[in-house]
mmCIF file of the C-alpha atoms, coordinates in Angstrom:
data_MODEL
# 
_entry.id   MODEL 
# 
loop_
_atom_site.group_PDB 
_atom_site.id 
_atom_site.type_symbol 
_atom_site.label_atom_id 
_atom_site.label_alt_id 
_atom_site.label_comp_id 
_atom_site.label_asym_id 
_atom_site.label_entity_id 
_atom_site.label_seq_id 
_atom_site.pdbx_PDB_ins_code 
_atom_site.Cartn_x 
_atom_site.Cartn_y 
_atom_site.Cartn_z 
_atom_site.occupancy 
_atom_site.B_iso_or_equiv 
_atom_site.pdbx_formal_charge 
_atom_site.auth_seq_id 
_atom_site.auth_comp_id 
_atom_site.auth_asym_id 
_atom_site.auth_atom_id 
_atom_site.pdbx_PDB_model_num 
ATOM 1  C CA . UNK A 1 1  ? 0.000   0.000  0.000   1.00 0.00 ? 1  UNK A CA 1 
ATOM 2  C CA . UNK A 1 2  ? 1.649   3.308  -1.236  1.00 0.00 ? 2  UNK A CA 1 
ATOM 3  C CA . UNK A 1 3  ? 1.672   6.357  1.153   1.00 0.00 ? 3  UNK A CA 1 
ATOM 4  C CA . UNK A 1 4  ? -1.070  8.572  -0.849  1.00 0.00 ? 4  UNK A CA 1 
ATOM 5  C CA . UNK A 1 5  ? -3.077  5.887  -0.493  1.00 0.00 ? 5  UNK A CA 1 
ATOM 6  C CA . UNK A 1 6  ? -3.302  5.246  2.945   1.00 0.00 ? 6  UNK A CA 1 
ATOM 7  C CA . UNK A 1 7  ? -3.564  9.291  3.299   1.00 0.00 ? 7  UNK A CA 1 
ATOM 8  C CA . UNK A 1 8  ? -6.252  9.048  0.986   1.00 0.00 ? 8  UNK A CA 1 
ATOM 9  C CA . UNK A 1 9  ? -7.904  6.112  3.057   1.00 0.00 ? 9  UNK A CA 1 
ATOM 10 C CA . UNK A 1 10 ? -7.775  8.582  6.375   1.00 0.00 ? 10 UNK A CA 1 
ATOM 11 C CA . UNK A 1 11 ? -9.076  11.588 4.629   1.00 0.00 ? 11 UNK A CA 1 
ATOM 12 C CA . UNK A 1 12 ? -11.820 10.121 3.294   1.00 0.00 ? 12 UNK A CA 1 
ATOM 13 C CA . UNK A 1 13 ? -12.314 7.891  7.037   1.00 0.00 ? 13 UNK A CA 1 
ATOM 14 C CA . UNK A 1 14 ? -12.439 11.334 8.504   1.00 0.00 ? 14 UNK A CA 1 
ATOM 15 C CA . UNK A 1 15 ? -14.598 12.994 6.679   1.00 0.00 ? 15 UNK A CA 1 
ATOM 16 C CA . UNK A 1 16 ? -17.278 9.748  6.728   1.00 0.00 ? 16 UNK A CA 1 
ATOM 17 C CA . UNK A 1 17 ? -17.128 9.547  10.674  1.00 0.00 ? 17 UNK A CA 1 
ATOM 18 C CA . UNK A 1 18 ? -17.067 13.590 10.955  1.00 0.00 ? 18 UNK A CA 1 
ATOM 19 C CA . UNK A 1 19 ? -20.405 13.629 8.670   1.00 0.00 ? 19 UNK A CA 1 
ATOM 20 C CA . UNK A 1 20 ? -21.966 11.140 10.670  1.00 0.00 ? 20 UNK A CA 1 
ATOM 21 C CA . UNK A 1 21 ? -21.397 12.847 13.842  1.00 0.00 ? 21 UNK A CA 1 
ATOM 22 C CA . UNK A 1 22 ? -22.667 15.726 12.640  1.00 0.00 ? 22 UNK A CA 1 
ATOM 23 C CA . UNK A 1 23 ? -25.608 13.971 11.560  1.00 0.00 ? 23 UNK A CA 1 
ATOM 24 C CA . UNK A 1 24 ? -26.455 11.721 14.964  1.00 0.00 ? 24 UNK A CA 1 
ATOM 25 C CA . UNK A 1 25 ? -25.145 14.293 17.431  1.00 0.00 ? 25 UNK A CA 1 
ATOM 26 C CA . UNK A 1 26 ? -27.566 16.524 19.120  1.00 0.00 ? 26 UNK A CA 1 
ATOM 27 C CA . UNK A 1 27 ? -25.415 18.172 21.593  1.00 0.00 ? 27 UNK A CA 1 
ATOM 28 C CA . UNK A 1 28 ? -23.761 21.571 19.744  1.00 0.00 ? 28 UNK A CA 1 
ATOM 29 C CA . UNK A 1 29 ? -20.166 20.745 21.384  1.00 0.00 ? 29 UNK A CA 1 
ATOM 30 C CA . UNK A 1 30 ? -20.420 17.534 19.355  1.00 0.00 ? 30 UNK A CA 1 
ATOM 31 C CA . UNK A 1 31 ? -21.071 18.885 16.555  1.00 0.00 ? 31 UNK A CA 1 
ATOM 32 C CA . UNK A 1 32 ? -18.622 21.807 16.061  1.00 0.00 ? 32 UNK A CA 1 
ATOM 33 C CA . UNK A 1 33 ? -15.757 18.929 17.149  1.00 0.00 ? 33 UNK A CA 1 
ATOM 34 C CA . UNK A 1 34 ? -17.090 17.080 14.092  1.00 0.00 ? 34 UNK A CA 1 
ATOM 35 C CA . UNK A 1 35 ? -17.171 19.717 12.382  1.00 0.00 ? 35 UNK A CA 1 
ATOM 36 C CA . UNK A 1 36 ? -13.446 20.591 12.873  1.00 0.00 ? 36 UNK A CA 1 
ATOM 37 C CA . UNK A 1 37 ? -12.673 16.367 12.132  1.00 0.00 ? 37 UNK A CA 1 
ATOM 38 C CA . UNK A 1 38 ? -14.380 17.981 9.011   1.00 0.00 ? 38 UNK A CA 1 
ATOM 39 C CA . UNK A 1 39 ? -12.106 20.109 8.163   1.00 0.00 ? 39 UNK A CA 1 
ATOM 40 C CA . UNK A 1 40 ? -9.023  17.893 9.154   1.00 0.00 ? 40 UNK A CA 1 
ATOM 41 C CA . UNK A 1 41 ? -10.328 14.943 6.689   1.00 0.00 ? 41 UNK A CA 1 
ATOM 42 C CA . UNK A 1 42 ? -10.650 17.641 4.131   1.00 0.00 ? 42 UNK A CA 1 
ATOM 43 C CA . UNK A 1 43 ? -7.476  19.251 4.589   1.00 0.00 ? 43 UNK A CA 1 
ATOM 44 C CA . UNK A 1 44 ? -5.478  15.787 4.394   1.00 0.00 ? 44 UNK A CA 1 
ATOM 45 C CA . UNK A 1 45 ? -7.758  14.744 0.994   1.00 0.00 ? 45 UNK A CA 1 
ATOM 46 C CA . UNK A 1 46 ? -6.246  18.449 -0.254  1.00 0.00 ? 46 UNK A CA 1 
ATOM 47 C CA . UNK A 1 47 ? -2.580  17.233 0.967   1.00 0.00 ? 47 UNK A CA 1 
ATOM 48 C CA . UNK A 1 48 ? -3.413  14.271 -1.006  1.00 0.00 ? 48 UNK A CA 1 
ATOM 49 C CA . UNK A 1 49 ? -4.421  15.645 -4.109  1.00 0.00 ? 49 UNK A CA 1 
ATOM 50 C CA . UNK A 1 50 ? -1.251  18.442 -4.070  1.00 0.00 ? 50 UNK A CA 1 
ATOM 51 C CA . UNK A 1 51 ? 1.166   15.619 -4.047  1.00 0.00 ? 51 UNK A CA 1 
ATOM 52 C CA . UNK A 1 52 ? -0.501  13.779 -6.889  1.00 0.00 ? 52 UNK A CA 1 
ATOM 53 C CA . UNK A 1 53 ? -0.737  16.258 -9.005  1.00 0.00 ? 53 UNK A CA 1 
ATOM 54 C CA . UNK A 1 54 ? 2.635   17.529 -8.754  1.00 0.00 ? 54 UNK A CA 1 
ATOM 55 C CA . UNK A 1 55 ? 5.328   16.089 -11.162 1.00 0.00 ? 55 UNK A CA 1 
ATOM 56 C CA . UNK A 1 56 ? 7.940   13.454 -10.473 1.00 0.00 ? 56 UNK A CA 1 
ATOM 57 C CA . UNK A 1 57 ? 10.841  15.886 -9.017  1.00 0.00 ? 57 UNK A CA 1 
ATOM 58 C CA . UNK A 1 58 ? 8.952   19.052 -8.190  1.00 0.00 ? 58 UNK A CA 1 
ATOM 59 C CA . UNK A 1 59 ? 7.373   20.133 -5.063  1.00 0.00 ? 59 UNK A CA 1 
ATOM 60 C CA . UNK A 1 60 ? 3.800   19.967 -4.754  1.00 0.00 ? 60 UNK A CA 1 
ATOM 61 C CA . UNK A 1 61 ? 0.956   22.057 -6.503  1.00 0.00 ? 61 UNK A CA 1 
ATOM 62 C CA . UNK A 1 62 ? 0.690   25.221 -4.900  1.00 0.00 ? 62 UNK A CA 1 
ATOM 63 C CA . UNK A 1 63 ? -2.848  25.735 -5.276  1.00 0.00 ? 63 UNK A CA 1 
ATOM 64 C CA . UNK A 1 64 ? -4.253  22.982 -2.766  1.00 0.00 ? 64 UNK A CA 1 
ATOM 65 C CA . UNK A 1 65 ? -1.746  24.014 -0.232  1.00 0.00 ? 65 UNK A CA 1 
ATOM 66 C CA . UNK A 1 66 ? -2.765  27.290 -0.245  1.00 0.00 ? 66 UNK A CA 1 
ATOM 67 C CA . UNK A 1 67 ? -6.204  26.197 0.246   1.00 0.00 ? 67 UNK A CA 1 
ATOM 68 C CA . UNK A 1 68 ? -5.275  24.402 2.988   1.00 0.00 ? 68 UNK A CA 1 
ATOM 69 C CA . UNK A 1 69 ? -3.865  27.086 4.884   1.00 0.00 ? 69 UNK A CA 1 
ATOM 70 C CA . UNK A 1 70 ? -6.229  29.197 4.597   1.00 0.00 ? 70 UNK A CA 1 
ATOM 71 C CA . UNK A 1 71 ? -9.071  26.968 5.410   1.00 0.00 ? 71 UNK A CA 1 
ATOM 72 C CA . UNK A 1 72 ? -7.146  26.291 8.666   1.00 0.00 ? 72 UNK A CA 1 
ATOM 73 C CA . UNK A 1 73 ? -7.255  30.014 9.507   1.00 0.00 ? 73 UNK A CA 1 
ATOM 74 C CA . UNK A 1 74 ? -10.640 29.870 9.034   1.00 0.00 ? 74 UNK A CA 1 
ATOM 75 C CA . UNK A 1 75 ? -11.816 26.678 10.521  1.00 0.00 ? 75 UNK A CA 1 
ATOM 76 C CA . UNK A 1 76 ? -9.891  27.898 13.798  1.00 0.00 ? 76 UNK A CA 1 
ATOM 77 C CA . UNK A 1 77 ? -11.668 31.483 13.255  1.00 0.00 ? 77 UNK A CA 1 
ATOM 78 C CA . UNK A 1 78 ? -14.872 29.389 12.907  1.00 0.00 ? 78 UNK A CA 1 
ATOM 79 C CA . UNK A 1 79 ? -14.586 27.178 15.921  1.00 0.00 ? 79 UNK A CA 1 
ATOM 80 C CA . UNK A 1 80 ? -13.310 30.647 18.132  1.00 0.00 ? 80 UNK A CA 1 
ATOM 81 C CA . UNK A 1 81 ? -16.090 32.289 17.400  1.00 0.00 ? 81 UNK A CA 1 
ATOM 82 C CA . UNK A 1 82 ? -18.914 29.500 17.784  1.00 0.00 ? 82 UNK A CA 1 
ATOM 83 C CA . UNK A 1 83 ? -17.052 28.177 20.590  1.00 0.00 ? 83 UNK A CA 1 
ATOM 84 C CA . UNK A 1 84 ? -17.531 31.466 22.900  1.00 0.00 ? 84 UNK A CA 1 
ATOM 85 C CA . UNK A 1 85 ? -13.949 32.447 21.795  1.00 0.00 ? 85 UNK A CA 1 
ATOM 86 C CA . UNK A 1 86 ? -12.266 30.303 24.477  1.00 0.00 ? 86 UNK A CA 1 
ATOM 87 C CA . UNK A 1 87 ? -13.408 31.581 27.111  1.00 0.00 ? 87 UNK A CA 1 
ATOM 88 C CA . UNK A 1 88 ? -16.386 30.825 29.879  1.00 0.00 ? 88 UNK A CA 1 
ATOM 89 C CA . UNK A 1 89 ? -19.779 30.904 27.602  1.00 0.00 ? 89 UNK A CA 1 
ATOM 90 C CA . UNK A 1 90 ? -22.010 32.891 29.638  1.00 0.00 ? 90 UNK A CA 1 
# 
């Protein structure tokens, strides 16, 4: 078994459980921690795809990565702010 795909296994494992937890978990705390699996299984699918498409010899493709890091800006903005920021929810 090669190394993209057993990435590619994990990405997509993530993203299956994280959809499912979304889907059977009432309790909002659930949910936004499957949400951020979410965006974990996604972000290792775009790591995936970057190294595939890059060429034999060259680094990967630019265009997932930068996706990648700014959808981790995001997803942390996104669980700060729905989270109460960190601190106590009142």
């Amino acid at each position: 078994m090669s190394a993209a795909l057993l990435f590619w296994l994990a990405g997509s494992g993530l993203v299956g459980l994280s959809v499912y937890g979304l889907i059977v978990n009432p309790h909002p705390l659930m949910k936004l921690l499957a949400l951020n699996l979410l965006g974990s299984g996604v972000f290792l699918l775009f790591g995936v795809i970057a190294k595939r498409g890059a060429a034999a010899g060259l680094g990967g493709d630019p265009v997932p990565q930068a996706l990648v890091i700014t959808g981790h800006r995001r997803g942390a903005a996104a669980a700060a702010s729905w989270g109460g920021g960190g601190g106590v929810a009142g």
